[in-house]
NULUMDO-59474 format. One record per residue: x, y, z of N, C-alpha, C, O in turn. Coordinates in steps of 0.05 Angstrom, whole numbers, padded with zeros to 5 digits, always signed. Atoms other than C-alpha are relative to their C-alpha. Layout:
XYZXYZXYZXYZ/...
This chain:
-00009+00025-00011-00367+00039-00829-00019-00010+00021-00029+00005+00039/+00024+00006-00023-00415-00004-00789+00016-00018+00021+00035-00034+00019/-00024+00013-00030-00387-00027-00721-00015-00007+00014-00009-00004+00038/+00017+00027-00002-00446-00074-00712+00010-00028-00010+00010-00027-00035/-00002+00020+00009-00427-00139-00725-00021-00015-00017-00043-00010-00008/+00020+00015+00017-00470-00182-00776-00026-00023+00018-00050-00025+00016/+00016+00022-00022-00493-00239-00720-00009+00017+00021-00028+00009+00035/+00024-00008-00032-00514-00193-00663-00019+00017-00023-00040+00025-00013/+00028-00007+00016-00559-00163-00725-00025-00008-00006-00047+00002-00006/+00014+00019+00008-00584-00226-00749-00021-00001+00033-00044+00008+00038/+00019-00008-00021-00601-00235-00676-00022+00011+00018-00038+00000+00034/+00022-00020-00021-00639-00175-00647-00023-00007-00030-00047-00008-00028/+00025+00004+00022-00675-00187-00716-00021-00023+00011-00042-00020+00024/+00007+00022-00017-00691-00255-00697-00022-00006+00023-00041-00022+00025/+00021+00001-00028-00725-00242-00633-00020+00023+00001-00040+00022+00016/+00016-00018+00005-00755-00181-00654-00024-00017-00014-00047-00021-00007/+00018+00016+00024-00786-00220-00708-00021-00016+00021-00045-00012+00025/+00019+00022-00021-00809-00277-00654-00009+00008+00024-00014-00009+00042/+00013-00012-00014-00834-00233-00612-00034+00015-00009-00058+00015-00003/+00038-00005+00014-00882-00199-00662-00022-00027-00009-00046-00026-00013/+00010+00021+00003-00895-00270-00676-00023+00002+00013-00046+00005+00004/+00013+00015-00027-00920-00285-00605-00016+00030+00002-00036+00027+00016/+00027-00020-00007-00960-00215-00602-00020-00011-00012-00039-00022+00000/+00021+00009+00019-00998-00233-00662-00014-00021+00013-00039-00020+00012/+00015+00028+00000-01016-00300-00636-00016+00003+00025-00037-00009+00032/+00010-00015-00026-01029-00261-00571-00038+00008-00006-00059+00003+00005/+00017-00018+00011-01076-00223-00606-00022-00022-00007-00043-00018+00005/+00021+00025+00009-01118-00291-00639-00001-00001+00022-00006+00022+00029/+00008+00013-00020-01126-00318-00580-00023+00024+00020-00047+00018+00017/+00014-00030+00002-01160-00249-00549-00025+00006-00011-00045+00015+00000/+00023-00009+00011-01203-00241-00605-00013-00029-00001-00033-00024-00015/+00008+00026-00004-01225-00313-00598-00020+00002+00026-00044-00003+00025/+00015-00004-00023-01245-00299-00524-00021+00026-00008-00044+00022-00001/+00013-00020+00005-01275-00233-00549-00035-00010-00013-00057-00001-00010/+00024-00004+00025-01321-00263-00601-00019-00024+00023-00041-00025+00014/+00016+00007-00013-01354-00312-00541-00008+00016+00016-00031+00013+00024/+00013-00022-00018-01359-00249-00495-00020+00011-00019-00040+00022-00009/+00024-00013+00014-01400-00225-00555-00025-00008+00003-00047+00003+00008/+00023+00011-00002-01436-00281-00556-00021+00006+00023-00046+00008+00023/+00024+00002-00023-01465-00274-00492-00010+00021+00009-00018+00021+00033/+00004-00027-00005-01482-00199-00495-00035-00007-00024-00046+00009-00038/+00026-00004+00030-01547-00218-00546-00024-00005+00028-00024-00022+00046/+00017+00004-00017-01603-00209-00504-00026-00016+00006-00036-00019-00017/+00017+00020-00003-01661-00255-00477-00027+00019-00022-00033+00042-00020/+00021-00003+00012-01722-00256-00535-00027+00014+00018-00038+00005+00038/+00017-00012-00017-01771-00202-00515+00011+00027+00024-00005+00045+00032/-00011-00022-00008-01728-00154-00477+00003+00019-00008+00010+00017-00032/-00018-00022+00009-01708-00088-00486+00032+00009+00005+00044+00008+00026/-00026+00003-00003-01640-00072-00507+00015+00016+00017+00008+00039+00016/-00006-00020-00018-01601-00040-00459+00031-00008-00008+00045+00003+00009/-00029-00010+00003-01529-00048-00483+00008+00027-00019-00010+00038-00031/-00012-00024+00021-01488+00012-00526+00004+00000-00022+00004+00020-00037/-00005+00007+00019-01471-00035-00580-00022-00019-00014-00026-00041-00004/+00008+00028+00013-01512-00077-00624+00014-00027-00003+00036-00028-00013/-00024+00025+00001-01486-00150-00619+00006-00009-00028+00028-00019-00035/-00014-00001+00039-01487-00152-00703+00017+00023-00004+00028+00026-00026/-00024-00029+00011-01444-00089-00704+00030-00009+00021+00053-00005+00014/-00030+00013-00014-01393-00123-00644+00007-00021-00021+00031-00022-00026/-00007+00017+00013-01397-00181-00693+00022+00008-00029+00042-00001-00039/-00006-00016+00022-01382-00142-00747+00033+00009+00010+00053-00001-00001/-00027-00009-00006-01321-00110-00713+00008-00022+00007+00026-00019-00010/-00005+00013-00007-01302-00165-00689+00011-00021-00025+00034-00029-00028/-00010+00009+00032-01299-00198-00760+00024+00016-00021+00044+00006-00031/-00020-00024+00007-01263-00137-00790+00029+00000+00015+00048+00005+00001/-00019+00001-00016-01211-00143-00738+00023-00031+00003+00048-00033+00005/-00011+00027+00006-01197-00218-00742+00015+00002-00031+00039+00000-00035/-00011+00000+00028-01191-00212-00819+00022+00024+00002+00043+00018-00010/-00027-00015+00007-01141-00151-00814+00033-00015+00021+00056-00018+00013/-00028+00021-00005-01093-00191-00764+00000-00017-00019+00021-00016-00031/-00015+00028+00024-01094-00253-00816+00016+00017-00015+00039+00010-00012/+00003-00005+00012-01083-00210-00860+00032+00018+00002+00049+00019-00016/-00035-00011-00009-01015-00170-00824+00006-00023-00006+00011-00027-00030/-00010+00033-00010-00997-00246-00803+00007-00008-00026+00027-00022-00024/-00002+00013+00023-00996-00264-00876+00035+00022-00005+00059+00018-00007/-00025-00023+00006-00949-00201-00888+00020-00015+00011+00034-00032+00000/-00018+00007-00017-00911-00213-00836+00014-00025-00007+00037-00023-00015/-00007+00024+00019-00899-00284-00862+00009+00001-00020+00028-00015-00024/-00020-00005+00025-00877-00264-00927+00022+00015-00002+00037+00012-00022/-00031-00018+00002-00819-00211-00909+00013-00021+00027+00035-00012+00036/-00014+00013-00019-00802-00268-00851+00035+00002-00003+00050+00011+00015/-00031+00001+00005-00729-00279-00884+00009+00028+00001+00032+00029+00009/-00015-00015-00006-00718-00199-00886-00001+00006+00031+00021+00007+00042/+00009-00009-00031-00745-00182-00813+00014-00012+00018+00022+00000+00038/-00033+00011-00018-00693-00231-00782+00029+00004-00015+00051-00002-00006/-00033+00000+00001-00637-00214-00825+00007+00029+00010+00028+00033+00023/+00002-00022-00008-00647-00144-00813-00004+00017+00024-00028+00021+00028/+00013-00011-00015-00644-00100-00751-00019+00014-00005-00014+00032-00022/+00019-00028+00005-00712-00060-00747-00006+00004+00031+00004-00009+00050/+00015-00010-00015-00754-00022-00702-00019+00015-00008-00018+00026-00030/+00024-00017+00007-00825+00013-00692+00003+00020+00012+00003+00026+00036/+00003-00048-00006-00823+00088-00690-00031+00006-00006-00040+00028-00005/
């Protein structure tokens, strides 16, 4: 016997849901600022490099990383109608 009610389920779903929303979007915005901090790590023509990373291998991660959030974000978008009807949580 479940001695949850149906509406405070729908609910915590609900906001769970629009919460991971608002990380995700968290998250774009982040890697947005990220990929101009990259930019400006390329160093002046003629120097020697003195950073840890190559700025084509930050780019690189930086690409890799964008495309796998779309790519939750899409998920996430398609189970939208179970993830609010459903209580969950991350373990």
């Amino acid at each position: 016997m479940d001695l949850v009610p149906e509406v405070f389920k729908s609910l915590t779903g609900r906001r769970r849901y629009e919460a991971l929303v608002g990380t995700i979007q968290g998250l774009a915005l982040m890697l947005d600022g990220a990929k101009s901090l990259i930019g400006s790590c390329e160093p002046p023509p003629g120097t020697l490099y003195q950073y840890a990373a190559r700025v084509e291998d930050l780019e690189e991660a930086h690409k890799q990383a964008t495309e796998a959030l779309r790519s939750f974000q899409t998920r996430v978008k398609t189970f939208e109608a179970e993830l609010i009807a459903k209580p969950w949580k991350v373990s």
